[in-house]
C-alpha positions in Angstrom: 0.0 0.0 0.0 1.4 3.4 -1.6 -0.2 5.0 2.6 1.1 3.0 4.9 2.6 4.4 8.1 5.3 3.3 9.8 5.1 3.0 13.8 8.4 2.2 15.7 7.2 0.9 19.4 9.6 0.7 22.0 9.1 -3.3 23.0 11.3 -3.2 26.1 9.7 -0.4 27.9 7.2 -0.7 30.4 5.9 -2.7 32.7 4.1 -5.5 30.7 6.9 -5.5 28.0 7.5 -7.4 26.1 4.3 -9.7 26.2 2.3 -6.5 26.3 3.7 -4.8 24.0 4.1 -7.5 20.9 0.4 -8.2 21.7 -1.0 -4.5 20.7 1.4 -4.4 17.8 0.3 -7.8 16.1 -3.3 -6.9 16.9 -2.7 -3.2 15.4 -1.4 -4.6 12.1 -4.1 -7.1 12.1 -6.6 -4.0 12.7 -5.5 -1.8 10.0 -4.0 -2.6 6.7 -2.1 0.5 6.4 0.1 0.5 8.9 3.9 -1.2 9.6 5.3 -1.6 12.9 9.3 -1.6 13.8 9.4 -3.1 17.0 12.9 -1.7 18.4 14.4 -3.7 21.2 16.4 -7.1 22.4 15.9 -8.9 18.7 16.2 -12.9 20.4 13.4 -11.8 23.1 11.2 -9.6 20.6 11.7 -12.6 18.2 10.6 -15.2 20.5 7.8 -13.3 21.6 6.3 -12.6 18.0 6.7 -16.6 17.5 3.5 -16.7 19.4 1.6 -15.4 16.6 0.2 -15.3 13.7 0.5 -12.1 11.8 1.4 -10.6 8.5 5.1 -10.7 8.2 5.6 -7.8 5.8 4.3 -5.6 8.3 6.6 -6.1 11.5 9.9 -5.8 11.4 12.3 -6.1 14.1 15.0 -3.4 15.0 18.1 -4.5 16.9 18.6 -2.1 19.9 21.5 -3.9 22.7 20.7 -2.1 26.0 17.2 -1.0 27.8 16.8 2.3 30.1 15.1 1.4 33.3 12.2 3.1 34.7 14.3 4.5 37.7 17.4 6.1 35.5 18.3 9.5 35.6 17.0 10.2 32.3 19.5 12.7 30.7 21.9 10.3 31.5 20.5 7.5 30.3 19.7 9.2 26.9 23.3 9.9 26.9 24.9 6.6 28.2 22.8 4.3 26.4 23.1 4.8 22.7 21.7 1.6 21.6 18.8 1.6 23.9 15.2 1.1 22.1 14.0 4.3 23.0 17.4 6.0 21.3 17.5 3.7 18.5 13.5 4.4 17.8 13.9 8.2 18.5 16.8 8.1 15.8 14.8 6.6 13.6 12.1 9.5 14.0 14.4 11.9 13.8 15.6 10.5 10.2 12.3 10.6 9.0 12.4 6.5 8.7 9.1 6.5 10.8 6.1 8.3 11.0 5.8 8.2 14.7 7.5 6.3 17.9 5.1 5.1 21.3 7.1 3.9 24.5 5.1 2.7 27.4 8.8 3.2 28.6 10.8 5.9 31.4 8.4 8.8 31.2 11.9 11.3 31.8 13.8 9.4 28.9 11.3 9.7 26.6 10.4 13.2 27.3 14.1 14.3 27.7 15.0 12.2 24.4 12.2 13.2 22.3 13.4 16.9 23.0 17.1 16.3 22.0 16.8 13.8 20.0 13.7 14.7 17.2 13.8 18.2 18.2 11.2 20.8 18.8 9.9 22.8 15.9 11.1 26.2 15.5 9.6 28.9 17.8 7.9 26.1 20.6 9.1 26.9 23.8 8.5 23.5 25.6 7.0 20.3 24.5 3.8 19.5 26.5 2.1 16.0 27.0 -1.3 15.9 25.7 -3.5 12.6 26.8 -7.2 12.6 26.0 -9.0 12.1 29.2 -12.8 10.7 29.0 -15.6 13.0 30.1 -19.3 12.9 29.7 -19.7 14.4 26.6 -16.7 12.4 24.5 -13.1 13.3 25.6 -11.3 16.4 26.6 -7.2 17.2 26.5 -5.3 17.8 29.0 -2.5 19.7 28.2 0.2 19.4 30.2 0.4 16.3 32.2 3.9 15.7 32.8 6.6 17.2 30.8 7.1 20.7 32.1 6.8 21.1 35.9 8.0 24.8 35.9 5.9 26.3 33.0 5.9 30.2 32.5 2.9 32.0 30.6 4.1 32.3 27.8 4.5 28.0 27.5 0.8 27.7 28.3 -0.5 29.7 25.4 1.2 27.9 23.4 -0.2 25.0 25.1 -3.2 26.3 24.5 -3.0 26.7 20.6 -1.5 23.3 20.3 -4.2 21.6 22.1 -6.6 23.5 20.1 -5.2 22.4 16.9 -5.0 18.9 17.5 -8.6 18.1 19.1 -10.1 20.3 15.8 -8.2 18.0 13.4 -7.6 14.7 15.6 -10.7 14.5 17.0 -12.6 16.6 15.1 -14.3 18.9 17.5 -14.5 22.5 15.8 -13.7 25.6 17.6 -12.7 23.7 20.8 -13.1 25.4 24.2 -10.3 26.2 25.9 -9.8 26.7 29.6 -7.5 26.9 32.5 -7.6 25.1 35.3 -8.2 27.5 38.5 -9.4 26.9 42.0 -11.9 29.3 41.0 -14.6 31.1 38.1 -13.6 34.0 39.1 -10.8 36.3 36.8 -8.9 37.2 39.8 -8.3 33.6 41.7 -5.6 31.3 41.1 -1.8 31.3 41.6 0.8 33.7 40.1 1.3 31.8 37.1 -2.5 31.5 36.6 -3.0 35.1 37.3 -0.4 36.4 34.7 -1.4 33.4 31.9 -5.6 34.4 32.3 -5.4 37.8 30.2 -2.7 36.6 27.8 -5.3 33.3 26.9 -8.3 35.9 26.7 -6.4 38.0 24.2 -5.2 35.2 21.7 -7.5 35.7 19.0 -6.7 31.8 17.0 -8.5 30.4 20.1 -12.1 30.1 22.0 -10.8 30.6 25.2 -13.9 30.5 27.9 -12.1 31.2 31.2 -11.1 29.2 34.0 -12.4 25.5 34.9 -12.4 23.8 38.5 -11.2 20.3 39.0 -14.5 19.4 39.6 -16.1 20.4 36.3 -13.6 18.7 34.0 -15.6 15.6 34.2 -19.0 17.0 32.9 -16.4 18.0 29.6 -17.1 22.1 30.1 -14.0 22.0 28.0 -12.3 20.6 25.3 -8.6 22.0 25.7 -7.9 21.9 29.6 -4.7 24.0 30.1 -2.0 23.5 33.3 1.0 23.4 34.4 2.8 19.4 34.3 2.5 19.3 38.3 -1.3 20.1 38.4 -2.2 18.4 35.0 -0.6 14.8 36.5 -2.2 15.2 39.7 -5.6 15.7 37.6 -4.7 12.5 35.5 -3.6 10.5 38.6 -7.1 11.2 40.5 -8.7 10.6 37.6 -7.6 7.1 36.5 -7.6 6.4 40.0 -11.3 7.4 40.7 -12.6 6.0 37.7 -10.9 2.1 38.3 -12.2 2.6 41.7 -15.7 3.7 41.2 -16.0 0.8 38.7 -14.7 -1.7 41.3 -17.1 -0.4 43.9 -20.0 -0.5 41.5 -19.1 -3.8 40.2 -18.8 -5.3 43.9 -22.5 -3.8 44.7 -24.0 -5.4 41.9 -22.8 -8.7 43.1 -23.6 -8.0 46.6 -27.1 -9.8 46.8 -29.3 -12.2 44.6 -31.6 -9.2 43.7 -28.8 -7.2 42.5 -27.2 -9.7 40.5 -30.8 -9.9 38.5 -31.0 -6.4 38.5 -27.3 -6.4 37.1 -28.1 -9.6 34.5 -30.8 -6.6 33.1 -28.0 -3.8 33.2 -25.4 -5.3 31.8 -25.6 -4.3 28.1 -26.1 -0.8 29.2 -23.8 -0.6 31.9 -20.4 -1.8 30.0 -21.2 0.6 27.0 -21.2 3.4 30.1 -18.1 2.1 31.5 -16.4 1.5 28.4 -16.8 5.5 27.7 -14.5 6.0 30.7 -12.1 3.4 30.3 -8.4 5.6 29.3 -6.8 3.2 27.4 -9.1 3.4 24.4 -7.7 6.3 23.5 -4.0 5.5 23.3 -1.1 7.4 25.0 -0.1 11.4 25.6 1.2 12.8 22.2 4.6 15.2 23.2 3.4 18.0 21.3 5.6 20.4 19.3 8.3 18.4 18.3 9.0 17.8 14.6 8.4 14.1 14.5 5.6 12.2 16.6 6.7 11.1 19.7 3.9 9.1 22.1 4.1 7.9 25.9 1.4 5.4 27.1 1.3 4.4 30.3 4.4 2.2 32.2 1.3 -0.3 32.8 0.1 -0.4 29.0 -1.6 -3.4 28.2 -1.7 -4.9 24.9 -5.2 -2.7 23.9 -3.9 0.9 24.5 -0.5 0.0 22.8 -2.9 -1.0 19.6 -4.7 2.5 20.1 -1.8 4.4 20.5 -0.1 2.8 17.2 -3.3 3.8 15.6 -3.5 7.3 16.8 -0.3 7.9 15.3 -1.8 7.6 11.9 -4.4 9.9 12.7 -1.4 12.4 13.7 0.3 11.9 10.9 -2.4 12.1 8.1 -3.7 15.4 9.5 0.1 16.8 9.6 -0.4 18.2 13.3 3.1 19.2 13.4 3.0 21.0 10.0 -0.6 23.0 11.7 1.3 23.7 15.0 5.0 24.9 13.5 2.3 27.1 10.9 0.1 28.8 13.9 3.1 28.9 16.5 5.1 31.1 14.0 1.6 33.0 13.5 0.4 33.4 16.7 3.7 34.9 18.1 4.0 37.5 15.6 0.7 38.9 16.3 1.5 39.2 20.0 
């Protein structure tokens, strides 16, 4: 096929690799016809693994890569130490244009640090943010930043702001997204210093519907498409989240086991109830693109099971095919002249 996309996966990192990890990628190229996966990592154990299964050959490859960063690695230098580590070797490969977009359920710090050094941020993008798609009730929302940039000025956040903006119009495909902050507060005049000085700079960007600040507690309810932060309060945000939601659907799925009458009641639910559920499950909507550099670059969570690496290979051909990083290098460059 003259469209096919090429995915490198980083199959050593994580906690579930590589069993994991070879799952979503067989089941991704089983999925889709138009995409190839380089699986970058130990060849003998990615080889072994792959044995397993049945798949179309012409469509994964193994990469060599000799060494593997662990999770707990100071990540500049591991990046610099380990040359031949899968998440250097697939970053490389980005970088050369080889692939059309790299996901690591990998170190969170040597992803983040390499995907900065390594592929580079485009020309006039302060930092890099990570941007995961967090389920609410009326689709999905981003949240933009969850990780990458703990000590965020102002000025990074509006540009925060347009990328997020950009990539749920043409991603997902939500027009005019609204944008918002994330306050302790409605009002203007609440919030931190950073919040203070980034509110009036967000309500003057004209390339963005910006509708004032949002409250933790109103993110669910999906007030917002773009939800902007700072990386401390963004993955404090995502951590509750995941955490509530696995929770509450432990809790109700103990209750409706609890007693004969509830096990009817949930026999007749059932149908209705994992559809709901299934809305606000976080790994159907693959891993946090790191947004702004020149090549795609995507981190899924260190606990990725084999479903959300699938998504996340498949989310890079959305990326791709709608040329996010062409859109943000184009209104980055715009947006900062008009200011």
């Amino acid at each position: 096929m003259d469209n096919i996309k090429v995915v490198a996966v980083d199959a050593m990192g994580g906690d579930n690799a590589p069993v994991e990890i070879v799952k979503g990628c067989v089941e991704a190229v089983k999925e889709r016809e138009d995409i190839k996966v380089l699986l970058v990592g130990l060849a003998d154990v990615v080889q072994a693994e792959l044995t397993k299964y049945t798949y179309p050959t012409d469509r994964i490859e193994v990469v060599p890569a000799s060494q593997v960063i662990e999770t707990a690695e100071p990540p500049v230098m591991a990046i610099r130490k380990k040359k031949d580590s899968s998440i250097v070797v697939a970053l490389k490969l980005v970088k050369e244009g080889k692939v059309d977009g790299f996901v690591s359920a990998g170190s969170s710090g040597a992803v983040l640090v390499g995907g900065q050094v390594i592929v580079g941020k485009i020309k006039g993008v302060e930092r890099a943010p990570l941007a995961p798609l967090i389920p609410t009730k009326k689709g999905v929302s981003l949240l933009i930043d969850c990780g990458a940039n703990v000590d965020a000025r102002s000025s990074h956040l509006v540009q925060f702001a347009r990328m997020g903006s950009i990539y749920m119009e043409h991603v997902v495909g939500i027009p005019n997204p609204k944008v918002a902050i994330v306050n302790i507060g409605a009002e203007e005049e609440k919030g931190n210093a950073l919040v203070k000085e980034t509110y009036p700079l967000l309500k003057e960007c004209k390339d963005i519907n910006f509708i004032g600040s949002i409250e933790a507690r109103d993110i669910p309810s999906g007030q917002a498409d773009v939800i902007v932060c700072e990386a401390f309060v963004g993955n404090v945000i995502l951590k509750l989240y995941e955490g509530l939601s696995s929770t509450l659907i432990g809790v109700i799925k103990t209750g409706l086991m609890s007693t004969l009458r509830s096990k009817i009641g949930a026999a007749l639910a059932l149908p209705a109830l994992k559809n709901t559920l299934k809305a606000f499950d976080a790994s159907a909507y693959g891993g946090a693109p790191l947004l702004g550099l020149k090549g795609l670059v995507v981190k899924t969570h260190g606990s990725s099971k084999a479903k959300e690496i699938k998504n996340s290979i498949i989310q890079c051909v959305s990326f791709k095919e709608q040329d996010i990083s062409g859109k943000i290098q184009a209104n980055i460059c715009v947006g900062d002249k008009t200011e």
